[in-house]
C-alpha positions as CSV (number, residue, x, y, z in Angstrom):
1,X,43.5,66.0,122.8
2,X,41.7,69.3,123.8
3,X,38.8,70.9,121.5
4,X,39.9,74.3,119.7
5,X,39.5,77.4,121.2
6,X,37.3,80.0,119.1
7,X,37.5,83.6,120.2
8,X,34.6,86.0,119.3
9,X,34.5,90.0,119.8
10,X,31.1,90.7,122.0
11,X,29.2,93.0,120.6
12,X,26.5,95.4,122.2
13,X,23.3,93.4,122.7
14,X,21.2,95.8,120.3
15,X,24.0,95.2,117.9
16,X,24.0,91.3,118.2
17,X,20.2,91.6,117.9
18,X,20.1,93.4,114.9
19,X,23.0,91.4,113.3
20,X,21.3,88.3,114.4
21,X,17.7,89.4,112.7
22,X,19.5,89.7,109.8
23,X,21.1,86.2,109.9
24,X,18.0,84.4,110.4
25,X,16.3,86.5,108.0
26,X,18.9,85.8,105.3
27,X,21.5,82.8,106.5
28,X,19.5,79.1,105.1
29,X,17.5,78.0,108.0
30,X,18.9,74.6,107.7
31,X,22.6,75.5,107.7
32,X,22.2,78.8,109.9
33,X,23.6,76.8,113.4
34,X,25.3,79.7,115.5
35,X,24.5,83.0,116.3
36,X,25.9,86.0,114.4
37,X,29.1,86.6,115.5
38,X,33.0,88.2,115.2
39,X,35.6,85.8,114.9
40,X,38.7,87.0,115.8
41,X,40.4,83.8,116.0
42,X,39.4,80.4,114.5
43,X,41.7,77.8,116.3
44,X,43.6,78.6,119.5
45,X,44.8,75.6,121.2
46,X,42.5,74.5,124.0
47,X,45.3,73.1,125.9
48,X,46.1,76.4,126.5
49,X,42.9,77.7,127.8
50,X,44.2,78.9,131.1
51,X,47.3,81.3,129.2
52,X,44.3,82.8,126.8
53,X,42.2,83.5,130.0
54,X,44.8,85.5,131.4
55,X,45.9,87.7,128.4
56,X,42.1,88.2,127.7
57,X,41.8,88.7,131.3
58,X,44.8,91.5,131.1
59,X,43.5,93.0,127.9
60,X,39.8,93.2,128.8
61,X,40.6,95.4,132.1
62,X,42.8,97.8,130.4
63,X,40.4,98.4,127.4
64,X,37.6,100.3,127.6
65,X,34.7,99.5,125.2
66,X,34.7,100.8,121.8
67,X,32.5,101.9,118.8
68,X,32.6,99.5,115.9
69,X,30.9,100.5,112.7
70,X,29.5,98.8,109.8
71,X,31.2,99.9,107.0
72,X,29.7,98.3,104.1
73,X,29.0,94.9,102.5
74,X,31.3,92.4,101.2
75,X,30.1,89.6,98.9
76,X,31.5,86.5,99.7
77,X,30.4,84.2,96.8
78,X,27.6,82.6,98.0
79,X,26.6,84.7,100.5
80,X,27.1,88.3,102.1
81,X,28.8,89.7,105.2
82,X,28.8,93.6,107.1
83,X,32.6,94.6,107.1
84,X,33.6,95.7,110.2
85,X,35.6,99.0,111.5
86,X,37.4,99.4,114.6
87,X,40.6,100.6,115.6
88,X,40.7,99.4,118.6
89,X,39.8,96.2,117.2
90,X,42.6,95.7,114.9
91,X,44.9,96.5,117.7
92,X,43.7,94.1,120.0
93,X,43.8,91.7,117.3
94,X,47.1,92.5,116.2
95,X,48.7,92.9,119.8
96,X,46.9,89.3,120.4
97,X,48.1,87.6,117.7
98,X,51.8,88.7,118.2
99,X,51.4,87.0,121.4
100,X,49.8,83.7,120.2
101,X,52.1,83.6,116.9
102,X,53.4,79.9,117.9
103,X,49.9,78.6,118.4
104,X,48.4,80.3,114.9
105,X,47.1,78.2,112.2
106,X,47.7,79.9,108.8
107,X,44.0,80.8,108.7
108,X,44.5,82.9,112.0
109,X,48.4,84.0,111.0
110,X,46.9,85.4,107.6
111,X,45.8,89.5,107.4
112,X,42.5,90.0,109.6
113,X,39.4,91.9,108.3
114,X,36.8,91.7,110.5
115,X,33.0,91.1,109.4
116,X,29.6,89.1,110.6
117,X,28.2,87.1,107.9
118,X,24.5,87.4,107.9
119,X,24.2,85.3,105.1
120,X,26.3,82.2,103.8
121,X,26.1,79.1,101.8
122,X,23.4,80.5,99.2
123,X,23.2,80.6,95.8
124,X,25.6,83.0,94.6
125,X,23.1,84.2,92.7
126,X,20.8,84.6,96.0
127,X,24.2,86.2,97.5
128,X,24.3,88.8,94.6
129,X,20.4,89.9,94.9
130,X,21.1,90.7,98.7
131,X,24.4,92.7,98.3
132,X,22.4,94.6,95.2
């Protein structure tokens, strides 16, 4: 059995920086265990590494980069995340998930809204004081 493939947007480096200061500023230190990050999917099949390669391969020459703008703050219960907006993004996603609709898990099939959590597993009221 392969391990799971998780796909991540890359962001600008002064963007992952600041995104990242804010994670380990906020995130708990004992739970905060990766890097700020995108998720754009949470579970491709890592059988099928090769196939992804290619189709990220294909995308990523035709695409030039794009702007991606924080939009605002969602509250997530017990913690707080930056929404994320980016046309181009959606499309990729979108184009990328038709493709990879037989391998989806209904986490990955469901509507995407792209965010980076910079803070997660708080207290909600901890989760609340930051959003406020």
């Amino acid at each position: 059995m392969s391990v799971p493939l998780i796909l991540t947007l890359a962001l600008h480096p002064n963007d992952q920086a600041r995104f990242e200061r804010l994670r380990t500023l906020h995130f708990p230190a004992s739970r905060n265990l990766i890097p700020a990050h995108v998720t754009m999917f949470h579970n491709l099949p890592g059988a099928e590494i090769d196939a992804v390669r290619a189709v990220l391969a294909a995308e990523a020459a035709a695409l030039a980069p794009f702007p991606v703008v924080a939009a605002g703050l969602r509250f997530l219960g017990r913690g707080v995340a930056y929404e994320l907006r980016a046309p181009e993004l959606t499309a990729l996603r979108g184009r990328l998930a038709r493709g990879w609709q037989d391998w989806l898990t209904p986490q990955d099939a469901q509507g995407y809204r792209p965010h980076v959590t910079i803070q997660n597993k708080a207290t909600p009221e901890a989760a609340r004081a930051l959003r406020d």
